[in-house]
KETIVO-933128 format. One record per residue (C-alpha): residue in three letters; x, y, z. Coordinates in steps of 0.5 Angstrom, whole numbers, padded with zeros to 4 digits, always signed. Layout:
alaXYZ;...
This chain:
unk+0198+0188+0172;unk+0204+0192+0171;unk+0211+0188+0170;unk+0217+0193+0174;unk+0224+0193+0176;unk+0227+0187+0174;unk+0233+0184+0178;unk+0238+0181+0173;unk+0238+0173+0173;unk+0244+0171+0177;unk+0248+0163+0178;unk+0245+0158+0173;unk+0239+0163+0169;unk+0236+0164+0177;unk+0233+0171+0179;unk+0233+0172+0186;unk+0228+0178+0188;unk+0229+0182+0195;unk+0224+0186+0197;unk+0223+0191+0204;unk+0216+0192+0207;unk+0215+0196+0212;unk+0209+0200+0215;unk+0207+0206+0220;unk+0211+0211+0219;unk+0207+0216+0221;unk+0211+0221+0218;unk+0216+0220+0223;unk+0223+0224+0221;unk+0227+0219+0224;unk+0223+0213+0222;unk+0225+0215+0215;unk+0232+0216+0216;unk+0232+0209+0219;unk+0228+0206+0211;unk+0233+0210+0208;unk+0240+0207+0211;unk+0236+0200+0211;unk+0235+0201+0204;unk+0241+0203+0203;unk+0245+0197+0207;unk+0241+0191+0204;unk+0239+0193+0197;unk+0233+0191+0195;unk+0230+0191+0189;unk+0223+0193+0191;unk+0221+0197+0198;unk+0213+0197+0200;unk+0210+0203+0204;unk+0204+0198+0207;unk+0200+0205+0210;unk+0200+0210+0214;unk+0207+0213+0211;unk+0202+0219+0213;unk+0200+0222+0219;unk+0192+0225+0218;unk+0193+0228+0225;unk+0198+0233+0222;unk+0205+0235+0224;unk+0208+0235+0230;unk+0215+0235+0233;unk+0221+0230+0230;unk+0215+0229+0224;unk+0216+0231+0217;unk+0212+0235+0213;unk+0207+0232+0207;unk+0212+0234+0202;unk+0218+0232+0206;unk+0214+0225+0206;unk+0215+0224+0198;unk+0222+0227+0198;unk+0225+0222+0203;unk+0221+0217+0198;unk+0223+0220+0192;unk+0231+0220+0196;unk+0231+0211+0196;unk+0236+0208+0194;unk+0231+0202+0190;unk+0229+0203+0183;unk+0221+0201+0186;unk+0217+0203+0190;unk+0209+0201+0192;unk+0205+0202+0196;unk+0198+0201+0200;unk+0192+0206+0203;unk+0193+0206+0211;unk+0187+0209+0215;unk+0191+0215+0216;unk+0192+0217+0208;unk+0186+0221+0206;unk+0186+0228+0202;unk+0193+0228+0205;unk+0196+0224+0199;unk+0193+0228+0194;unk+0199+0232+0196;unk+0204+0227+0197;unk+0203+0224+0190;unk+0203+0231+0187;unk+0210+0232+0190;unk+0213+0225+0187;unk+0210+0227+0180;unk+0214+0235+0181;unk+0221+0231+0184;unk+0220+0227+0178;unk+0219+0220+0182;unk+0215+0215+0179;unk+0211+0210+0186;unk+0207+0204+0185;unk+0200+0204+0188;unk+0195+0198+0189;unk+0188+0197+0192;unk+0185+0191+0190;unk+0191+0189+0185;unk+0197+0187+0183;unk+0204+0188+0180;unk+0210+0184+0179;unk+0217+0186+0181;unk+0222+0182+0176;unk+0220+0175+0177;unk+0215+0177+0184;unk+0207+0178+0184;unk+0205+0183+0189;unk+0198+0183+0190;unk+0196+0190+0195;unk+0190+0189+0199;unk+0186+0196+0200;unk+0184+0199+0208;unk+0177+0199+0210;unk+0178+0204+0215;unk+0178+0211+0213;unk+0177+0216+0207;unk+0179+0213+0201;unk+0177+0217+0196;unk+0183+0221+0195;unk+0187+0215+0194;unk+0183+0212+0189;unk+0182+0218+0184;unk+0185+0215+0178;unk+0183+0208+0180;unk+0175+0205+0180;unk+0172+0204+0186;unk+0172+0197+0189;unk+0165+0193+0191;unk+0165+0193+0198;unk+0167+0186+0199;unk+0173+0182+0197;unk+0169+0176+0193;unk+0167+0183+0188;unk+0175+0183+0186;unk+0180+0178+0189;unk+0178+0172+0186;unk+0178+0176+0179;unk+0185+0177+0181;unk+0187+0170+0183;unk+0184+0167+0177;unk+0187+0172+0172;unk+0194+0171+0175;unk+0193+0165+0177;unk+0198+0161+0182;unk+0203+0167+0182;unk+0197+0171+0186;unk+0197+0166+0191;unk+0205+0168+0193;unk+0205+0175+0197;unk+0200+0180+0199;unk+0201+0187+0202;unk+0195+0190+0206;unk+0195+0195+0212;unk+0190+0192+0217;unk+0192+0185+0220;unk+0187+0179+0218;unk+0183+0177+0224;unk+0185+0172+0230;unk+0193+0172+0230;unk+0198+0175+0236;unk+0200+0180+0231;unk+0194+0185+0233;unk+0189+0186+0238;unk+0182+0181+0237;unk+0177+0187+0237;unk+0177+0194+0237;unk+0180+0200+0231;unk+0186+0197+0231;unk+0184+0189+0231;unk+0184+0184+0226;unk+0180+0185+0220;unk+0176+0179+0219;unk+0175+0179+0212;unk+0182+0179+0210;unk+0182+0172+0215;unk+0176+0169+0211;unk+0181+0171+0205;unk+0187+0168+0207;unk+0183+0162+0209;unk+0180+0161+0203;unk+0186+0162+0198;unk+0191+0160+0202;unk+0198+0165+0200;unk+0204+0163+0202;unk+0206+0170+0205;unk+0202+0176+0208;unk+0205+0182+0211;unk+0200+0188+0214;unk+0202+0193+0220;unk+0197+0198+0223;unk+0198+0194+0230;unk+0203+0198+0233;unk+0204+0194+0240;unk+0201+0188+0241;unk+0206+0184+0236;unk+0212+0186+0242;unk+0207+0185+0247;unk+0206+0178+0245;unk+0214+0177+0243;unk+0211+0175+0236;unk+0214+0179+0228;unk+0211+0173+0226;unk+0205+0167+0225;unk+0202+0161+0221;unk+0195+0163+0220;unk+0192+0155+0217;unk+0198+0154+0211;unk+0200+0162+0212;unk+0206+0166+0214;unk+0204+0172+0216;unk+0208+0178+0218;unk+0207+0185+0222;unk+0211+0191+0220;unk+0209+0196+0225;unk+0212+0201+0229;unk+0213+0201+0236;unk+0213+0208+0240;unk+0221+0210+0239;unk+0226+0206+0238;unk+0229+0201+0231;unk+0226+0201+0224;unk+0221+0194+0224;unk+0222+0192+0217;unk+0221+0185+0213;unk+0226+0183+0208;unk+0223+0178+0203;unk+0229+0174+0197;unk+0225+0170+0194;unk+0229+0166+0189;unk+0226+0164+0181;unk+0229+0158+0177;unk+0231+0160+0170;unk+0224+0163+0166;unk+0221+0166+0173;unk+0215+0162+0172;unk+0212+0167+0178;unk+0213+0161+0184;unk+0220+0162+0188;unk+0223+0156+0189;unk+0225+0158+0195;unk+0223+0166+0199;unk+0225+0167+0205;unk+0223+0172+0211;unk+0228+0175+0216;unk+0225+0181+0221;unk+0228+0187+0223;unk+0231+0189+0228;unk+0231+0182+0231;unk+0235+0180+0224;unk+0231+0172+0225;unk+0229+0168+0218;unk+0224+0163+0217;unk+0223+0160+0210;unk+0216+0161+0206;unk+0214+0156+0206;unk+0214+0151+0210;unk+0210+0154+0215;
């Protein structure tokens, strides 16, 4: 697990990290200008592309190109930035990571593993649909089923896994995705919320139901999970994340809040 990023300990010895996450770019120019002035006003340690930054379908008006996807990436203003496979990064990615590598701009990518921001475990789950191979080139193939990793994750870092998970797909039964179908919950990231129970989950890929149902947010058993998804035109969606340490980390905030964008309403995690 790799430690990034660290925010300078505040008041009293404590460390307050602030991540956003969003998802569902689509390459969209304006949605990357969007991320780049919401970066910029709330100042966040970290920012967490959770897939589908890329558009397998290509380029077409008001969208950037591959490379300009990493330029604006690489222009963030934010010291760290991890991101997560969606269904539309395939071979397309090998271009956009040779781009980062050639403007010098180093990003973090998880698939079914962790790393820390300061004080704050991000595990990134990986995407079931789609091509993966491209993303995962320098990296080992995942067994096809959660049990064959996640809980060797959990158990090596133990309760500081259990805080914040980042996945493209929805987990299964919220009113954040649709029940069924390419852009349904996924049932497998259901089972694994329930039997691990985390404090915070933040997917996209549903890019509708979530304002159909008037929902950015939902307590799935004991956990607060948030959609970040794009609806067709309109604000940035984005979740900004504080999660709030006490004096020597530990990796359990003592306090985290979430508040979504655009709407700018908090809810403390927990309680759910």
């Amino acid at each position: 697990m790799v430690r990034r990023g660290l925010s300078e300990p505040g008041e009293g010895g404590q460390e307050t990290v602030r991540l956003l996450a969003v998802s569902d770019l689509h390459q969209s120019e304006a949605l990357y200008r969007q991320l780049g002035e919401a970066v910029a006003l709330h100042k966040p340690d970290a920012v967490a592309l959770l897939g589908d930054f890329l558009d397998a379908l290509g380029v077409a008006s008001g969208q950037l190109s591959v490379r300009g996807c990493a330029e604006a990436v690489a222009a963030l203003p934010v010291r760290e930035v991890v991101v997560v496979r969606g269904n539309h990064e395939d071979w397309n990615y090998v271009g956009f990571a040779a781009a980062l590598r050639d403007i010098g701009r180093e990003v973090v990518t998880l698939h079914g593993e962790a790393c820390r921001v300061g004080s704050l475990t991000l595990v990134g789950f990986p995407t079931r649909l789609g091509d993966e191979t491209a993303f995962t080139l320098t990296k080992e193939p995942l067994p096809g089923h959660m049990d064959g990793w996640l809980p060797r994750v959990v158990r090596r870092i133990g309760p500081a896994a259990r805080v914040l998970w980042l996945m493209h797909e929805p987990p299964l039964g919220t009113p954040l995705s649709m029940p069924s179908g390419p852009i349904g919950g996924n049932a497998e990231w259901t089972e694994a919320i329930e039997r691990f129970q985390p404090w915070l989950v933040v997917f996209g890929h549903d890019h509708e139901t979530p304002g159909r149902n008037g929902h950015w947010h939902h307590v799935l058993g004991s956990t607060r999970v948030v959609n970040v998804g794009q609806s067709d035109g309109g604000a940035l969606h984005f979740t900004r994340i504080d999660a709030t340490f006490g004096p020597g980390g530990g990796g359990i905030p003592r306090r985290m809040r979430v508040t979504g964008y655009p709407w700018d309403q908090s809810v403390e995690v927990p309680p759910c």
